[in-house]
Structures are given as structure tokens and as C-alpha cells.
N, C-alpha and C positions, 0 to 999 in steps of 0.2 A: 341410338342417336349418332351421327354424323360428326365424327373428330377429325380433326387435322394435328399435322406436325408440322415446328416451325425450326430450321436450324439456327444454331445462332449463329452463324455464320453466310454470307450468300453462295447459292450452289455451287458449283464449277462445271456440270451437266449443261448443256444445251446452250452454252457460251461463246459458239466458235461463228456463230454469229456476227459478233461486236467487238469481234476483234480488231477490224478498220475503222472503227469508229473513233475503239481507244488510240489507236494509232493517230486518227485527225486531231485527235483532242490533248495529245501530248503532246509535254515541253520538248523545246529542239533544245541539245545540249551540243554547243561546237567544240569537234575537236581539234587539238594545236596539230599543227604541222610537222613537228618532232617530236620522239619518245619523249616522254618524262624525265626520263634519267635524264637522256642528253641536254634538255633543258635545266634543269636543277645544274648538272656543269656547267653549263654557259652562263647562267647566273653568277655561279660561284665566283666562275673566270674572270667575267665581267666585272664583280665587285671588289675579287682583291686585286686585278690590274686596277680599276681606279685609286684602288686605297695608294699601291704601291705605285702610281702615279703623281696621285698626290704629295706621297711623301718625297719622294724621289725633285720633284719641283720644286718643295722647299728647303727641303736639304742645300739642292744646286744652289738656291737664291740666299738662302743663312751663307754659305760659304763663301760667295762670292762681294757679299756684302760687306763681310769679316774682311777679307783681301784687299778690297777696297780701302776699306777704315784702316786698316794697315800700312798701303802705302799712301794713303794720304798724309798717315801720322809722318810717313818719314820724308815725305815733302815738304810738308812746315817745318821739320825740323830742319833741313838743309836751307832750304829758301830763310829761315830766320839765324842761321848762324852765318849767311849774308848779311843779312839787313841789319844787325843788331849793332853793326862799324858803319864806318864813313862810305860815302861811295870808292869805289876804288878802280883802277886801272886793271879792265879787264886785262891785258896782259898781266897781273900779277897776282891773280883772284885765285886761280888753279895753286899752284904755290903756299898760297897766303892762308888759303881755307879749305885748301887740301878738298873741295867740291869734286864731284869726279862725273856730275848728273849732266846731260845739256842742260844751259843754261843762257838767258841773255837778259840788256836792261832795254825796258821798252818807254819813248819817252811820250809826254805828252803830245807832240804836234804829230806821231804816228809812226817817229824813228825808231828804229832800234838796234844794238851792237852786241855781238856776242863775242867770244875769246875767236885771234885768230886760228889757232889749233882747234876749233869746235868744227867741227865740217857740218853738222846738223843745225839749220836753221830754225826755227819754234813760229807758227801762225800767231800774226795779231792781229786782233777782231776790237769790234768796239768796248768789248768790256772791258780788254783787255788795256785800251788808252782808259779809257772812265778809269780806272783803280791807277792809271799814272797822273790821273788829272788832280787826285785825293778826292771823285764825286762817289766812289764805293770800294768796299773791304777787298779782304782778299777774295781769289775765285779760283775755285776748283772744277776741272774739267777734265775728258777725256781728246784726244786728239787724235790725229795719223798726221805722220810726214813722212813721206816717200814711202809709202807701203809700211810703215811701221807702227803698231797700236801703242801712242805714250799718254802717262795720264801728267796733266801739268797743273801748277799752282804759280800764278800770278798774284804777288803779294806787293804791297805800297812800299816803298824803299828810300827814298827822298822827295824834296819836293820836287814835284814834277817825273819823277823818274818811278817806275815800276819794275820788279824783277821776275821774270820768268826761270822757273825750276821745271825739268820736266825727269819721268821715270820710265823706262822700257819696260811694258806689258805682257812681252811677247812669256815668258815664263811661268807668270797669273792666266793665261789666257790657256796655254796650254796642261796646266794642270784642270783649268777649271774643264777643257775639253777631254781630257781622259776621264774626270770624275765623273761629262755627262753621261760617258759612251758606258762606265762603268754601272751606272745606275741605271740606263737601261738594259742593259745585260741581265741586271740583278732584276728589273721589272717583267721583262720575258721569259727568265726562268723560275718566277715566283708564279708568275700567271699560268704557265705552261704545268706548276706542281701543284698549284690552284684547282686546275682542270683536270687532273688527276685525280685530285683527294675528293673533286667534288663526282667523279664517277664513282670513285671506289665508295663516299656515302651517299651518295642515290641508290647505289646497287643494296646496301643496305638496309638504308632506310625503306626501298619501295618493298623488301622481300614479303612484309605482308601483302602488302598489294598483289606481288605476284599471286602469292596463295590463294589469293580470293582469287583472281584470275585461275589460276587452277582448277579453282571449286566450283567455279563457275563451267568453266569448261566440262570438269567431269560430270557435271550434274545433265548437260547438252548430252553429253558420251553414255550415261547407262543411269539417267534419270533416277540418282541413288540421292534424297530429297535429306540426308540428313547433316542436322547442324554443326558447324565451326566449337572445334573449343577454342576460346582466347583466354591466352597465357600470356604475361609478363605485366611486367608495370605497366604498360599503356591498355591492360585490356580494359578500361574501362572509361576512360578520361581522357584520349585523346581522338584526332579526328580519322584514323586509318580504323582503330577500334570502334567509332560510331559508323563505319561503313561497314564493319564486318558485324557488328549487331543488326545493322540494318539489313543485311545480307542474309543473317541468320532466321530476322522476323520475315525476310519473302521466302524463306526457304521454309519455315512451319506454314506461312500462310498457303504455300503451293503444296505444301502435305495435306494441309486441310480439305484445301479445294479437290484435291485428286480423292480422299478418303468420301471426301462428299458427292461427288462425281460415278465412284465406284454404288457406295448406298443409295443415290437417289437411282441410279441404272437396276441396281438389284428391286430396288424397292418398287420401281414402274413396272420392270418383269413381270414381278409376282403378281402386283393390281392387274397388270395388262394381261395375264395368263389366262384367269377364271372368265372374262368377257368374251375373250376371242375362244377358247373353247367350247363356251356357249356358241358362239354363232356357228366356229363351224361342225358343231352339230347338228344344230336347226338347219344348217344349209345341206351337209348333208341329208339330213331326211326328206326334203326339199327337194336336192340331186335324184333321188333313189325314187321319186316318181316315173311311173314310164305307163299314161294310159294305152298304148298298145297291151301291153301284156295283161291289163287289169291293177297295177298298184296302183290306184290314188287314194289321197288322204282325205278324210272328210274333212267338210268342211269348216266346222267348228275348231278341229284339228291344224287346217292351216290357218287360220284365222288367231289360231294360238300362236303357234311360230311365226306369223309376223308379225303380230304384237311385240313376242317375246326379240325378234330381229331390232326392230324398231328401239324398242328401250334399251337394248346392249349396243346399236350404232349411237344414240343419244349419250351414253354412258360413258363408252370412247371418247365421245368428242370430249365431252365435259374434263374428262380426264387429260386428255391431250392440252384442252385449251388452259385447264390449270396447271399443268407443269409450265406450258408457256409464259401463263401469267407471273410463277415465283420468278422464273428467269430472266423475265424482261424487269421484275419488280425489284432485282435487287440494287442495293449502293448503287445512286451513280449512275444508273441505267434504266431509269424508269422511264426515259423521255420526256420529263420535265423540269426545273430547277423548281426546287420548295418556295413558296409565297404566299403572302397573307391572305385567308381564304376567310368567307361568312363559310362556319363550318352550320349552323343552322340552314343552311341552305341546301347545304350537300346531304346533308342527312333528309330533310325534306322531298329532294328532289326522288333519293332512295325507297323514301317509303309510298311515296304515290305509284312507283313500277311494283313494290311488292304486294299494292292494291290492287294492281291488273294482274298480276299472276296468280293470287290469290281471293278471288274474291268471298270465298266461304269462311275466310277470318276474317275479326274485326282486327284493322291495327289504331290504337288507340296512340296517342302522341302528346308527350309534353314538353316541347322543345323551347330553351329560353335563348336569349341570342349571346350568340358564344364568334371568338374568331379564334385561329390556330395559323400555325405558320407550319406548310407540307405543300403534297404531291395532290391537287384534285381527283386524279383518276385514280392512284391506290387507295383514297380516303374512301372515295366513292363505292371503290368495289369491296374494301374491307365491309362498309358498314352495309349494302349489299350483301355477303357473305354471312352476315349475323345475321339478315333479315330472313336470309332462302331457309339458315338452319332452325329459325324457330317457326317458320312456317309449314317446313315439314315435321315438325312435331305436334304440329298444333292441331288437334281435332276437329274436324268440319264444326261451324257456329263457335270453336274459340274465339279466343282473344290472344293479342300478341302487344305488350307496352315497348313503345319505345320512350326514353328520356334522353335528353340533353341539357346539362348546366354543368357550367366552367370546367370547359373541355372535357365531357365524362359522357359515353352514349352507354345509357342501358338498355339493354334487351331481353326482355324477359315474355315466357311463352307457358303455356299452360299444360306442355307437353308431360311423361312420366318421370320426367326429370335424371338424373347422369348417375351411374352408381358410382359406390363409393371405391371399386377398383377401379373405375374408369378418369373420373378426378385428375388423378395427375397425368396423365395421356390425353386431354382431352386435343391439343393445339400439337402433337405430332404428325410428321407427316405420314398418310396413307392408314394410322389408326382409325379404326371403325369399332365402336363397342357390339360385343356379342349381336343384341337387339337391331341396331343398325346396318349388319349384313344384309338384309333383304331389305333393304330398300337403296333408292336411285340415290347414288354419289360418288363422287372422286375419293373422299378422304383427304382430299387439300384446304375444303374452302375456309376452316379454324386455323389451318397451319397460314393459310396468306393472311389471314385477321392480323397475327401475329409478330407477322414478319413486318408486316405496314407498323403495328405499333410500335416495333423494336425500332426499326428505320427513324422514325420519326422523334424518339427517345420518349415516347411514351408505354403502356403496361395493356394486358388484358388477362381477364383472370373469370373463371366460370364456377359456378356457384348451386347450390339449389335454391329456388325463388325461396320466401317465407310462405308463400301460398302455392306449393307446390310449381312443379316443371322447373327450367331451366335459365337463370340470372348471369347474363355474361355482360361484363361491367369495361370495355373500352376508352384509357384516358389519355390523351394526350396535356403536353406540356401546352404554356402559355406562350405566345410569338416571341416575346422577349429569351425564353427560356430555350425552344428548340432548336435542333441542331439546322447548320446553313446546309447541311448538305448528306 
């Protein structure tokens, strides 16, 4: 009988194909315009200039608010150890209350007089009469007079009469200006040691990265496929660690594929060796004709070798076109996306071609209506593939059953049925049991049975009938249940 082998895995042979394909069908992933590291500093930079920007701006504004409150305390105070006596003759005010601030009295119709030794005049604005009028309190304000920043308080002093106090700023102003000049200082060389530390832990942080960089590299350099050890506290739980496992699962998956690559070349070798030295045998003795001299073959003789041509080119092909088949069949690449199929139909459609290519068997049929969620064409050619092999088993006037109910095709054939060393080889590839060497086959068509039911997340498994020959039982999951892909 006629076995196949299934890997569990899909081949990596005959793949170089769909490599554009995958190409079209991959994600674009953009990359930044600077290294990583340098980014991760500019970040850094970035975040502790604003911190230290932030603080730095309220620091200045606490302080200057304090200085503020300060000298306005000592405004009120001066301006009310005025007010607190009679009005009094500015000539005798400086003397009297020992005052040393400019100062003057502002009356209500919009006059006002200050000491004659005061050379500093003080602005009167309307709020400034409103609080000489008694229509509001005291007021505090900043001012300039003659290019000089004073902060003043106009306080109510008699009726009608209001007093103007004022204080020179220039000392507040200039400390507030060395503290601003100071705190950026401190902001540009925080930012600047910011951008520092944020290299020196990029360059730390990324060193895994690099190594996968590395590994990656040397893998391009001398194709040596083997896996990362990850060491330390993040080998497992963080996300440089899930790129270096993930790193590690393409780097088994690409040992796979090359290991399978290697078997499936050896394995086609060996199958392809025994046909092609059949043929050019036959051709030679075929060459070796020359009726000039008298050699020709009878013709029963050639009549033999081109028979024997004819089914070793048919053989080939068959072989050829099923290695094509698992390669186009695997994950991903089968050229179609899985969807909900009447698998009744599919199987139906199967068993009327293995009427015309068989017609000396009966195939008998009990198909109930089933749907599954896959690939049409690998369904198709799987349950084809069951049909061709219980048809060549089947003795001229057999019978061959097929069944279908909830998702389950069985196929059962009247043949000598599988020995009991052959059993577990039956779905590898290029296996052939002893008996099954002479006759026509790849050795694939159980191994792609196989591989479609794997794909699909369904099972196949071969049996001996209870009435003799051979029971191979195909099941796939239900649509809710199989895989999308």
C-alpha cells in the first residue's frame, strides 16, 4: 500500500518561490530618524529641562511674591505711622516721623504736595484721588518715576486728604534678576547632566538589544542558527526579554525549516534516483539501436520499454507535482483564506472523478450534510488523495465506502489492508510499505492527507476495516472551532 509522510512542521524546500509574496503581505514597520539611544536622551533631556523649568518658574514667582508681601508690610507700616497723628506740615514731617521713603499728600480735587527737600515727585491717577475722596481703601501698586521701579501705597489720611508712601525697588529687582539668571544656569546644566545620564542609560539599557543585534548579524555571517541564553532578572518578564525569545523561537523555527529542507532534498533524491535510473536505462537500450549494423529490439521488447518509459515519466510527474503540492500547501500559502464550505459537496464532487478514473470499482457513498470552515482546494485534493489510495488497492469488481457525518470522511477499501509494521509510517513522507514498491506512486499523497488535516486543526488516522482492507478515518473540527488561518 501507498503511504505518505506528514511533517509537522511546513517544509522550508521549494519555498524560494513566495518569498515576494511574503514580502507584499508584510507589515511596514517605520523607522525613527535617530538611534534609539539618542532618542531615549532627548527624551530624558527633554523631561528634566521641563521639570527643572517648571520648578525654576515657581521658585522665581514664590520668591518674588515673598518680596513683594514684604515690602508692602513695610509700606503700611510707614504710611500708618503717618496717618495715625493730625495732618501735619510737610516741612516738619521728615523730623517729626523720622519717614526717610518719598512721600507726599494727595488731595481730593487732584492736588498734591510733597516735602520741599523730596526731589522725587510720586504719579496721581484716579484711584489715587477715589481713596482722597474716602470712595475706597488703601492701594497698592507698582510704579516708575524717572526711570526708577517704586512700589507705592496710597492710604486715606484725613478728610479729604490722602497719603502717598513709596519704596525703591531697584535692590528687589536685582536680586530677583541674579536669582533668574541663576536658576537658568542651574536649568542648562541639569539638562545638559540630564542628557548625559540619559546616554550613559540608553547605552545600558539598549546592551541587550545590541546583542540581539549582534546575533542577528552573526547568524547573516556564518548561518550558525543557534539559540540566545537569557540571563538576568528581566529574562523572562520584560519586553527586550520577549524580543529575545521571540528571537530565539525564529531562530528554532529557521533550524527547523533548514533541517527540513535538508530531509525533504535527501528524501526526493533517494525517491527521484530509482525512476530516473530506470529511464536511463530503457533509453539507453533504446540508444544502443543502430539497424545499420543489425541491432534492433523486437518488438514486443520495445513495446516493453515504452511502456515501462511511459509510467516512470507519469511517476515523475506525479512526484514532482506532489512535492509542489505540500509546498504550495503549507500555513499561509495555500492561495486561499479558510471559509465556510458545504464540505458535502466537496467530497461529492471527489467521488464522481474517482468514478471516471475508476470504473471497475464500486464507490458506494454515505454522505450526510456537514459544513467546516478551511481551504477548498486542499480539502479537495486531501479527500482525492484518500480516494486514488483506496482505489489502488481495490481489486477489479470491489468496492470502496466513503462516509461523511459531523465533519468525519471515511474511507474504507477492500484492499489487503496495512501491516502491522507499517501502521505507524503510514502518513510519512516518501514511505512506501514493502508490498507497495511496485506499484505507481509518489509516497506523498497520505503525507498531504495529513498535512491538510494538521493545517486545518483537525486528525487523520488509518486503521484495518472490520471487514478487511483499509479504514482511514479524516476529521475535521466544526467552523466555530477551526483555526482562521
Amino acid at each position: 500500500m501507498s503511504t505518505d509522510h506528514v511533517s509537522a512542521d511546513p517544509p522550508a524546500a521549494l519555498t524560494s518561490g513566495r518569498v515576494d509574496g511574503a514580502r507584499e503581505g508584510s507589515r511596514r514597520v517605520r523607522l525613527p530618524p535617530f538611534a534609539l539611544r539618542r532618542r531615549i536622551a532627548a527624551l530624558v533631556a527633554m523631561a528634566v529641562l521641563g521639570a527643572v523649568v517648571l520648578v525654576s518658574v515657581a521658585a522665581w514667582l514664590v520668591i518674588q511674591r515673598q518680596l513683594t508681601d514684604q515690602t508692602d508690610a513695610s509700606l503700611v507700616r510707614e504710611a500708618s505711622a503717618v496717618t495715625s497723628g493730625p495732618v501735619l506740615d510737610f516741612n516738619q514731617i521728615s523730623p517729626v516721623t523720622g519717614v526717610a521713603l518719598p512721600l507726599q499728600a494727595v488731595y481730593a480735587d487732584g492736588a498734591s504736595t510733597a516735602p520741599p527737600s523730596q526731589k522725587l515727585g510720586l504719579p496721581v491717577s484716579s484711584d489715587d484721588i477715589a481713596v482722597a475722596r474716602g470712595q475706597r481703601g488703601a492701594l497698592l501698586r507698582d510704579v516708575t518715576v524717572k526711570g526708577q521701579h517704586l512700589r507705592m501705597i496710597t492710604q486715606p489720611w484725613a478728610s479729604g486728604i490722602a497719603l502717598q508712601v513709596a519704596q525703591d525697588l531697584s535692590g528687589q529687582d536685582e536680586a530677583l534678576h541674579k536669582l533668574a539668571l541663576l536658576l537658568f544656569v542651574v536649568s542648562g546644566g541639569g539638562t545638559a547632566l540630564a542628557a548625559a545620564v540619559g546616554i550613559g542609560v540608553a547605552r545600558a539599557g539598549l546592551s541587550p538589544v545590541r546583542d540581539l543585534t549582534a546575533a542577528a548579524e552573526r547568524v547573516t555571517q556564518t548561518d550558525d542558527l543557534a539559540p540566545l541564553t537569557l540571563t538576568g532578572r528581566g529574562a523572562h518578564d520584560d519586553e527586550v526579554a520577549r524580543l529575545a525569545g521571540a528571537f530565539n523561537t525564529m531562530l528554532a523555527s529557521l533550524a527547523r525549516s533548514r533541517d527540513r529542507q535538508r530531509q525533504l532534498v535527501a528524501d526526493a533524491g533517494h525517491e527521484l534516483r530509482t525512476p530516473l535510473t530506470s529511464l536511463r536505462t530503457n533509453l539507453e537500450l533504446l540508444a544502443r539501436e543502430d539497424p545499420a549494423s543489425g541491432r534492433v529490439l523486437a518488438p514486443e521488447d520495445r513495446g516493453r520499454l515504452l511502456s515501462d518509459l511511459t509510467a516512470q515519466t507519469a511517476e515523475l510527474t506525479t512526484l514532482v507535482g506532489d512535492l509542489t503540492a505540500i509546498a504550495r500547501d503549507e500555513p499561509g500559502h495555500s492561495g486561499t483564506q479558510p471559509q465556510d464550505l458545504d464540505f458535502t459537496e466537496i467530497v461529492d464532487r471527489a467521488v464522481r472523478r474517482a468514478r471516471l478514473r475508476a470504473p471497475q470499482v464500486t464507490v458506494v457513498t454515505d454522505l450526510h450534510p456537514c459544513e467546516v470552515r478551511g481551504r477548498p482546494m486542499m480539502l479537495e485534493r486531501a479527500v482525492t488523495n484518500l480516494l486514488d489510495n483506496a482505489l489502488k488497492w481495490s481489486p477489479p469488481g470491489g468496492e470502496v465506502f466513503v462516509g461523511l457525518r459531523d465533519g468525519t470522511v471515511v474511507v474504507a477499501d477492500q484492499g489487503p489492508g496495512i501491516a502491522d509494521e507499517d501502521l505507524p509510517h503510514v502518513f510519512e513522507r516518501f514511505y512506501r510499505a514493502r508490498s507497495a514498491r511496485e506499484l505507481p506512486g509518489s509516497g506523498l499523497g497520505l503525507s498531504i492527507v495529513a498535512q491538510t488535516a494538521r493545517e486545518h486543526g483537525g486528525s487523520v488516522v488509518a486503521e484495518r476495516a472490520p471487514e478487511g482492507g483499509t479504514l482511514i478515518r479524516l476529521t475535521l473540527p466544526a467552523p466555530q472551532d477551526a483555526p482562521d488561518d
